[in-house]
BAKEMAR-385558 format. One line per field, with one value per residue: residue number from 1; z, x, y of N, C-alpha, C, O in turn. Coordinates in steps of 0.05 Angstrom, whole numbers, plus 32768, in hexadecimal, padded with zeros to 4 digits. Layout:
# residues N
pos = (NUM|...)
nZ = (Z|...)
nX = (X|...)
nY = (Y|...)
caZ = (Z|...)
caX = (X|...)
caY = (Y|...)
cZ = (Z|...)
cX = (X|...)
cY = (Y|...)
oZ = (Z|...)
oX = (X|...)
oY = (Y|...)
# end
This chain:
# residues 176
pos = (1|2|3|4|5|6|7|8|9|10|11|12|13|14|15|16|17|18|19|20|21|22|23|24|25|26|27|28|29|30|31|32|33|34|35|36|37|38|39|40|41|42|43|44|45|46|47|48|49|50|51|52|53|54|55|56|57|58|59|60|61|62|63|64|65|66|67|68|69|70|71|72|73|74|75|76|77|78|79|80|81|82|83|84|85|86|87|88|89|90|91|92|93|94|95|96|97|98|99|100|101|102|103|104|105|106|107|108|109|110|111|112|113|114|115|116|117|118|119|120|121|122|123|124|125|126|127|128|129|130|131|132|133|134|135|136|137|138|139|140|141|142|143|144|145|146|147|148|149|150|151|152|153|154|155|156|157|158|159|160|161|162|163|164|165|166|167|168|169|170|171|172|173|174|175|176)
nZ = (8000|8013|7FF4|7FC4|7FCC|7FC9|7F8C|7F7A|7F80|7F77|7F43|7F3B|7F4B|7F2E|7EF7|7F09|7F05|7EC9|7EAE|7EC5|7EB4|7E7A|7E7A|7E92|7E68|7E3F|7E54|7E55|7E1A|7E05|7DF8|7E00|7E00|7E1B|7E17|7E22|7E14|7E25|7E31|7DFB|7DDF|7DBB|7DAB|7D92|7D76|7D32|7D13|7D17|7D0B|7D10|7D07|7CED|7CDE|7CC4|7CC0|7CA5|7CA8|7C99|7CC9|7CC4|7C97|7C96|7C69|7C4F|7C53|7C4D|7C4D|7C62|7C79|7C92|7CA5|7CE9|7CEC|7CC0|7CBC|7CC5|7C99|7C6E|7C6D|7C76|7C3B|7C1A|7C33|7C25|7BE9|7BE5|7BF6|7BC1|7B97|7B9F|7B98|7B5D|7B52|7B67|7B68|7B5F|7B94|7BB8|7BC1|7BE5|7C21|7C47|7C79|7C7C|7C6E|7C84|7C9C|7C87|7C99|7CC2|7CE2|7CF3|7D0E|7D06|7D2C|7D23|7D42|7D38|7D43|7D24|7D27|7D12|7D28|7D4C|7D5D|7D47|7D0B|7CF2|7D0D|7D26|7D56|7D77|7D86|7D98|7D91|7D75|7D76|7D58|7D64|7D39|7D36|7D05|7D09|7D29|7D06|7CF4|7CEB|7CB0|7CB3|7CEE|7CF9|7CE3|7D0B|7D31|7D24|7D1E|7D56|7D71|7D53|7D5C|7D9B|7D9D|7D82|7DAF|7DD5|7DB9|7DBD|7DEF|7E0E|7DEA|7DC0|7DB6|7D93|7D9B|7D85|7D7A)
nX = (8010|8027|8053|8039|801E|804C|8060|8033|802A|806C|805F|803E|8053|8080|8063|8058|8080|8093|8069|806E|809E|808E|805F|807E|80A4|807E|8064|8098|809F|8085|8093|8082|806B|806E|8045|8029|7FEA|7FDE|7FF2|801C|8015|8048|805B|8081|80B4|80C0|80E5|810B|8104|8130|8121|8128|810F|8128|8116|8124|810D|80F6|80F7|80DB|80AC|809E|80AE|80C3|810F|812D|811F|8124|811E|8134|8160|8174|81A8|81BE|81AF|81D5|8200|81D3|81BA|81EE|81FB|81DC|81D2|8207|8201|81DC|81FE|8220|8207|81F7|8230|822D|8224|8247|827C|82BF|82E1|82BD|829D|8288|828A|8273|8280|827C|8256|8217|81D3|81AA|8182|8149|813F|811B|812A|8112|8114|80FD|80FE|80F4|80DA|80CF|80A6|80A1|8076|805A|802E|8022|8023|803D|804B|805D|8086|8096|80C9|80E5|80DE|80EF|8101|812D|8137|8157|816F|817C|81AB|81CE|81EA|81EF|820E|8217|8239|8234|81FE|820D|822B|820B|81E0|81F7|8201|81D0|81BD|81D8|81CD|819D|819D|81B3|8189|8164|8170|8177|814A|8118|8121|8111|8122|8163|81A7|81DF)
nY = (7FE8|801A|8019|802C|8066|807B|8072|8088|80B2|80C2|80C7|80F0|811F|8117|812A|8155|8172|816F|8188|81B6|81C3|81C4|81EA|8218|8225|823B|8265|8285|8285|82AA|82D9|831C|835D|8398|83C7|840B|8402|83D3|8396|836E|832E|8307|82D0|829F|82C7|82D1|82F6|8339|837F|83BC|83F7|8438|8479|84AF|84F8|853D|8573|85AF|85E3|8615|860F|85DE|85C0|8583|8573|8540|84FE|84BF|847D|8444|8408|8409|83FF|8414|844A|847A|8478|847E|84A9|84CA|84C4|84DB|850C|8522|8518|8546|856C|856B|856C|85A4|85C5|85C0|85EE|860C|8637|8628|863E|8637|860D|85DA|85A9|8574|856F|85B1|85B7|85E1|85DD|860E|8625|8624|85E1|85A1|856A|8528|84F0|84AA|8468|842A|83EF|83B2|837E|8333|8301|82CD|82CD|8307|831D|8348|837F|83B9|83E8|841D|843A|845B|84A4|84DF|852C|8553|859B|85CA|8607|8638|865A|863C|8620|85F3|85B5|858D|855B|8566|8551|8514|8508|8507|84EC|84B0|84AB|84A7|847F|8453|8455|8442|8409|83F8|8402|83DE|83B0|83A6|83AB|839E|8379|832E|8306|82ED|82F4|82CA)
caZ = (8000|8014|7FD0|7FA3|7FCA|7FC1|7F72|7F74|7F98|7F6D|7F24|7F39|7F53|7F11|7EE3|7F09|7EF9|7EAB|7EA5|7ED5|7E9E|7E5E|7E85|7E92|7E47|7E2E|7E68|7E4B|7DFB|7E01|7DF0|7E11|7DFA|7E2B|7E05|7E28|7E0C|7E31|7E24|7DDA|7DDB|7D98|7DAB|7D87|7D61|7D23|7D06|7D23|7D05|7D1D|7CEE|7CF6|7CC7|7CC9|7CB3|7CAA|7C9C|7C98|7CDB|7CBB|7C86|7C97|7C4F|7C54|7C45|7C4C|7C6A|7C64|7C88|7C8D|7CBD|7CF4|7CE7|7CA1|7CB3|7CC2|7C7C|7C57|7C70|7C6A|7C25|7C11|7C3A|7C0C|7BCD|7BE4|7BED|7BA7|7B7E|7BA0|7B92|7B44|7B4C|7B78|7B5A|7B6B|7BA8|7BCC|7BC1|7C03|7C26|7C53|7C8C|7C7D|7C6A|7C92|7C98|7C8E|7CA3|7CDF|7CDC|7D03|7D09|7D19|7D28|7D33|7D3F|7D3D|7D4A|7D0F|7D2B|7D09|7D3B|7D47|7D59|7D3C|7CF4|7CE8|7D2B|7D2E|7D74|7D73|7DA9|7D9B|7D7B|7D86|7D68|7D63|7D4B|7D37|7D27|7CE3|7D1A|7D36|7CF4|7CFC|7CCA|7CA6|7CC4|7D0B|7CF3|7CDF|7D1C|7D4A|7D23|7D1F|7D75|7D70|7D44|7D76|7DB3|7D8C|7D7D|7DC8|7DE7|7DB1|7DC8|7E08|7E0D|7DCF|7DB0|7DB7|7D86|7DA2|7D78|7D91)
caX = (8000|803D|8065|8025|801C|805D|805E|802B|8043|807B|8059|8025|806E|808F|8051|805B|8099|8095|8051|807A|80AD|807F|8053|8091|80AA|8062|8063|80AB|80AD|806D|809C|8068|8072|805D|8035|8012|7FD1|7FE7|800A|8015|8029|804C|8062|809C|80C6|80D6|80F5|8107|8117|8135|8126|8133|8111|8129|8108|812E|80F3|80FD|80DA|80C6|8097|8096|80B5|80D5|8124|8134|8115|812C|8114|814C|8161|8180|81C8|81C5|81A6|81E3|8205|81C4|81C7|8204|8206|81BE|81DF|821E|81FD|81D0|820B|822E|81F4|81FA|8247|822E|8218|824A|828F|82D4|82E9|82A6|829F|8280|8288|825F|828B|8283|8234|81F9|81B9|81A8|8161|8140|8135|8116|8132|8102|8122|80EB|810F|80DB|80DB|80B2|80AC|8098|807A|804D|800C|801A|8034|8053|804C|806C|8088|80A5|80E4|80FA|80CE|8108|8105|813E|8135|8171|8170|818C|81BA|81DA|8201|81EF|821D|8210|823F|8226|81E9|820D|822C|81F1|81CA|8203|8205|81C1|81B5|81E7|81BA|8182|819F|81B7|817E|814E|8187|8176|8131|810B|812B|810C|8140|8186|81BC|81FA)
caY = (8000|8036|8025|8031|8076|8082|806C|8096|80D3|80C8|80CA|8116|8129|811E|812E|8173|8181|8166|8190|81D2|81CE|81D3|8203|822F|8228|8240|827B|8296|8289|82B7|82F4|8333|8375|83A8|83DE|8421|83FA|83BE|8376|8364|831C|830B|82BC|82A1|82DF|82C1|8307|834D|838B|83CC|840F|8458|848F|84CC|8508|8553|8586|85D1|85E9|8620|860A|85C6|85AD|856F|856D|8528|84F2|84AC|8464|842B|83F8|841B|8408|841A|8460|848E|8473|847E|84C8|84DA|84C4|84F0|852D|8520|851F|8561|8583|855B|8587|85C6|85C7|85BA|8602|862C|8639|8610|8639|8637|85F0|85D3|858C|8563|8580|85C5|85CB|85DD|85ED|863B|8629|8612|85CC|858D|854D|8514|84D8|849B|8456|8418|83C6|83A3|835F|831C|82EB|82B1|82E4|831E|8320|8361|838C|83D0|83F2|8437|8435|847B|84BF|84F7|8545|8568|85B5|85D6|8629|8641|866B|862A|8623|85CC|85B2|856F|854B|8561|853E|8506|84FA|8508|84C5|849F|84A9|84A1|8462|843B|8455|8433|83F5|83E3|8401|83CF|8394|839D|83A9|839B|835F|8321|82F9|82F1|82EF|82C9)
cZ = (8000|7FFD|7FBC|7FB1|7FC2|7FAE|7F69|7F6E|7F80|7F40|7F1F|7F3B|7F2E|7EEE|7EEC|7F05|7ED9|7EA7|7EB0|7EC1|7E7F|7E6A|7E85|7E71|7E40|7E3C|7E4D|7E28|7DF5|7DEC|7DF6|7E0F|7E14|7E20|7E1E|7E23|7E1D|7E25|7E10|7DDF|7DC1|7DA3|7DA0|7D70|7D4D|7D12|7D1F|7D0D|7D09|7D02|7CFB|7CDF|7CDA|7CB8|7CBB|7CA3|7CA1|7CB6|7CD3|7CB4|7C7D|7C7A|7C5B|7C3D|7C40|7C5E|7C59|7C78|7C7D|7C9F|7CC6|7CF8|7CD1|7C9F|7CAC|7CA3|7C6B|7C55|7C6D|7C4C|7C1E|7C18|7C25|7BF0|7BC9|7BE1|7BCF|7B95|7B84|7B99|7B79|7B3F|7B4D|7B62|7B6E|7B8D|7BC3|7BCA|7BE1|7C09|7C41|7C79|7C95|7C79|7C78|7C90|7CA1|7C89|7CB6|7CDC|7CFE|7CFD|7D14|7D15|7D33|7D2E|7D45|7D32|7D38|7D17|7D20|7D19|7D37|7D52|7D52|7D22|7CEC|7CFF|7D27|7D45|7D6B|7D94|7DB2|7D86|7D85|7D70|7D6D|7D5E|7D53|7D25|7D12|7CEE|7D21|7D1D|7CF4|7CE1|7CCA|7CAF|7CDF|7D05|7CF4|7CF1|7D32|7D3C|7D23|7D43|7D76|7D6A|7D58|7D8B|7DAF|7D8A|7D9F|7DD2|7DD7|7DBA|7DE7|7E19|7DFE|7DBD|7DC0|7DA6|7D96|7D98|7D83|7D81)
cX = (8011|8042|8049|8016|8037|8068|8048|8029|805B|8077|8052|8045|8077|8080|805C|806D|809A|8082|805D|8085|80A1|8077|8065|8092|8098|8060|807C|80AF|808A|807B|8088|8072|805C|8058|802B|7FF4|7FD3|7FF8|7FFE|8027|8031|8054|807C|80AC|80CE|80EA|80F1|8115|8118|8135|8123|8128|811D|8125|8118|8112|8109|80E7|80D0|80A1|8097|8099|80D0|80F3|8130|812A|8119|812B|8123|814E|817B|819E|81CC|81C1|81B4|81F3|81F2|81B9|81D1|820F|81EE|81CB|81F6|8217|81EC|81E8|8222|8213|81F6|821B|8242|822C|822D|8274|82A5|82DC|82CE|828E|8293|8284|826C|8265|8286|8262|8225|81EB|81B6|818C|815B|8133|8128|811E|811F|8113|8110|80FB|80F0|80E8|80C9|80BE|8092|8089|8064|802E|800B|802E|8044|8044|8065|806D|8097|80BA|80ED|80E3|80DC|8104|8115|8138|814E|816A|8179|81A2|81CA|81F8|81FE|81F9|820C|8218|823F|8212|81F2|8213|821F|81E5|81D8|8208|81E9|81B0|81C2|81D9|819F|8186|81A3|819D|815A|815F|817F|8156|8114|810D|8125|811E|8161|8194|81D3|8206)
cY = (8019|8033|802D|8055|8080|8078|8080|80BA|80D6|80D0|80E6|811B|812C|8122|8153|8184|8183|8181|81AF|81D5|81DE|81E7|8221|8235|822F|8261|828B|8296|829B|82D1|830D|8347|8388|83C7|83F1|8418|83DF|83B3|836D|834C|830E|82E7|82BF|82B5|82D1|82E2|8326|8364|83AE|83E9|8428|8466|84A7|84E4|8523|855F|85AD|85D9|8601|8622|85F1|85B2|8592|857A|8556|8518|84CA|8493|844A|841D|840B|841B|840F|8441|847B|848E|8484|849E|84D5|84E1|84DB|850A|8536|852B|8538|8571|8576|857A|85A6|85C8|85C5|85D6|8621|861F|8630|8623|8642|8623|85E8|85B9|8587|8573|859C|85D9|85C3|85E5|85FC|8630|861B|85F9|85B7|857D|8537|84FC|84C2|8479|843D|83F7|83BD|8384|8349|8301|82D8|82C6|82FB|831B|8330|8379|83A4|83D7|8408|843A|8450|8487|84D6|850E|8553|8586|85C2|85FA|862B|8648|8657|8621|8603|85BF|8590|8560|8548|8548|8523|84F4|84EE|84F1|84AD|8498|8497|847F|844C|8438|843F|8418|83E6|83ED|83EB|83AC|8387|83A3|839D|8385|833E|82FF|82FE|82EC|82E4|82C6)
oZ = (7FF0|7FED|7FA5|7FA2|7FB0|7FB4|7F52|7F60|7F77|7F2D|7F0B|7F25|7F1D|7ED7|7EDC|7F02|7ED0|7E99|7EA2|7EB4|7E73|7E67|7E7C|7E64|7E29|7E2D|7E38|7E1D|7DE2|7DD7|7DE5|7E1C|7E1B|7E23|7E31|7E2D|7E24|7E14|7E0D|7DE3|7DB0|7D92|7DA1|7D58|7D50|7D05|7D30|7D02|7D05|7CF0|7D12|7CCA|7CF2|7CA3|7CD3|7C98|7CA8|7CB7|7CD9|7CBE|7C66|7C76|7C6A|7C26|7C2C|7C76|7C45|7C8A|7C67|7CB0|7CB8|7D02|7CCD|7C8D|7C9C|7C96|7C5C|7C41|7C62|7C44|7C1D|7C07|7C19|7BE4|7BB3|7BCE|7BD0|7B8C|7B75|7B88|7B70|7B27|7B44|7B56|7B87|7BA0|7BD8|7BCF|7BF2|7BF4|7C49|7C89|7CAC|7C7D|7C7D|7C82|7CB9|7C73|7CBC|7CD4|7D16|7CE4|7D2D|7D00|7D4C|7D18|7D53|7D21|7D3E|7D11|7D23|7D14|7D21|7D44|7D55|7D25|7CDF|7CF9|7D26|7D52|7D57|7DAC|7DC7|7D73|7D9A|7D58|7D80|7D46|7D6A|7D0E|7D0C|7CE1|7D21|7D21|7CF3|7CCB|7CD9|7CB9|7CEA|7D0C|7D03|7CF2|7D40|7D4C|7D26|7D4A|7D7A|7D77|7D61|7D94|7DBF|7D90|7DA6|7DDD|7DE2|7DBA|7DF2|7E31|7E09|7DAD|7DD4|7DB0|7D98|7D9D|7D96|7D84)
oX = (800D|803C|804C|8004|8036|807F|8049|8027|805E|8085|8059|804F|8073|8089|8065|806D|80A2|808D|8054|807D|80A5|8085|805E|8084|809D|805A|8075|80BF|807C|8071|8077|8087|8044|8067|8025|7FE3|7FBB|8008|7FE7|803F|801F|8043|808B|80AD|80E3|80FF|80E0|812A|8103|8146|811D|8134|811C|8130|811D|8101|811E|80CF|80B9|808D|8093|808D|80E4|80F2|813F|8129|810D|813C|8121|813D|818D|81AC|81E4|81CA|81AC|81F3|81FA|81B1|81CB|821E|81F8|81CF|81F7|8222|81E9|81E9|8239|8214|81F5|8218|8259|8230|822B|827D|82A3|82DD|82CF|8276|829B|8282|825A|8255|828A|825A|8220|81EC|81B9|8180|8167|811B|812C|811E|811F|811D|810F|8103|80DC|80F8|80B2|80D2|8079|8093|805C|801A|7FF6|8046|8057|802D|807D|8059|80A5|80B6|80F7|80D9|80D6|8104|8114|8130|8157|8161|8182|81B5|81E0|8210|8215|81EE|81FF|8208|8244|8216|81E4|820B|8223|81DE|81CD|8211|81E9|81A0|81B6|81D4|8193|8172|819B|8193|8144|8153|8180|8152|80FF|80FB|8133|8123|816F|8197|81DE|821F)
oY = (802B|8044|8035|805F|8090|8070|8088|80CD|80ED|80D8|80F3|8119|813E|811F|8164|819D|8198|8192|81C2|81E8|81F3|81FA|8238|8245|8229|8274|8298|82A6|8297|82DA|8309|8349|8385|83DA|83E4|8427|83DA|83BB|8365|834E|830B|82E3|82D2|82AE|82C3|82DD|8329|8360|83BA|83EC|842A|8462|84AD|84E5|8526|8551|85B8|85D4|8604|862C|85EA|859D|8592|8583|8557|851C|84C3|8496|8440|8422|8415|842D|8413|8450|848D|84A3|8496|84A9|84EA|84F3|84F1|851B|854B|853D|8542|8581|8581|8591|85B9|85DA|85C7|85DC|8638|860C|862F|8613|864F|8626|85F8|85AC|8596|857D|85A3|85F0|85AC|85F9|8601|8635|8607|85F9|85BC|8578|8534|84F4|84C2|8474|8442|83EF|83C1|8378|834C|82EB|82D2|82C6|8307|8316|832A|8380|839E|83D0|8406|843B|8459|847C|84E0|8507|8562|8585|85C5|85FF|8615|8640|8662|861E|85F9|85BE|8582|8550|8533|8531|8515|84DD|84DA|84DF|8497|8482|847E|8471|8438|8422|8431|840B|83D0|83D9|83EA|8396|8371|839E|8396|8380|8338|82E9|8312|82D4|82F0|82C3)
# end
């Protein structure tokens, strides 16, 4: 009679551990985004990916000068080169010793910079799911003299801030 409680005792025992384990594993590969609207649970992540537009405008009169949406390591490149080739055409215009570089030109108007950085994730309940991690406005005076390559450096700081702080918050894939 004792060994067949304790055969028994010993089976719920090791049902509850077998059945603790899946249970856990089902708890944690949930992946749970915590939204302002609440909890978005996306299940298994099969993709993630990390983008950055960035938008110059004139604050004036609100004309767009450049505005460009890339994955956020690609974005200071894909900048620098557009700022490049803006100032590549105005040098088609101005004569050899007032020639300008990337270094040396800025904007003589008051501009905004929006910089919005966002998570498009792939998963097992939501198919294509946007999150916005970052919505940042810089405004810069015409008076400040904000050369191009300030710019360039300020998104290239930027874009890095972005990447560890979606590494370490936001990222549901781990890369090893």
């Amino acid at each position: 009679m004792k060994s067949t409680w304790i055969i028994t005792l010993g089976i719920v025992v090791g049902a509850i551990v077998i059945g603790g384990q899946s249970f856990y594993q089902l708890l944690t590969s949930q992946n749970i985004l915590n939204e302002p609207s609440g909890e978005v649970r996306l299940g298994d992540v099969y993709d993630e990916q990390l983008t950055t537009t960035v938008t110059i405008t004139d604050a004036d009169n609100k004309t767009p000068i450049l505005m460009i949406m890339t994955d956020t390591d690609q974005i200071t490149m894909d900048v620098k080169q557009e700022l490049s080739q803006m100032v590549k055409e105005a040098n088609e215009t101005l004569p050899a010793h007032e020639k300008m570089r990337l270094e040396t030109t800025y904007f003589d108007t008051n501009v905004n910079i929006e910089l919005t950085t966002e998570v498009t994730y792939h998963s097992q309940y939501q198919n294509k799911m946007k999150v916005t991690i970052d919505d940042t406005v810089l405004s810069h005076p015409a008076d400040d003299q904000y050369h191009f390559a300030e710019a360039v450096d300020m998104l290239n700081t930027y874009a890095q801030k972005m990447d560890t702080i979606y590494h370490q918050n936001d990222s549901f894939i781990h890369k090893t």
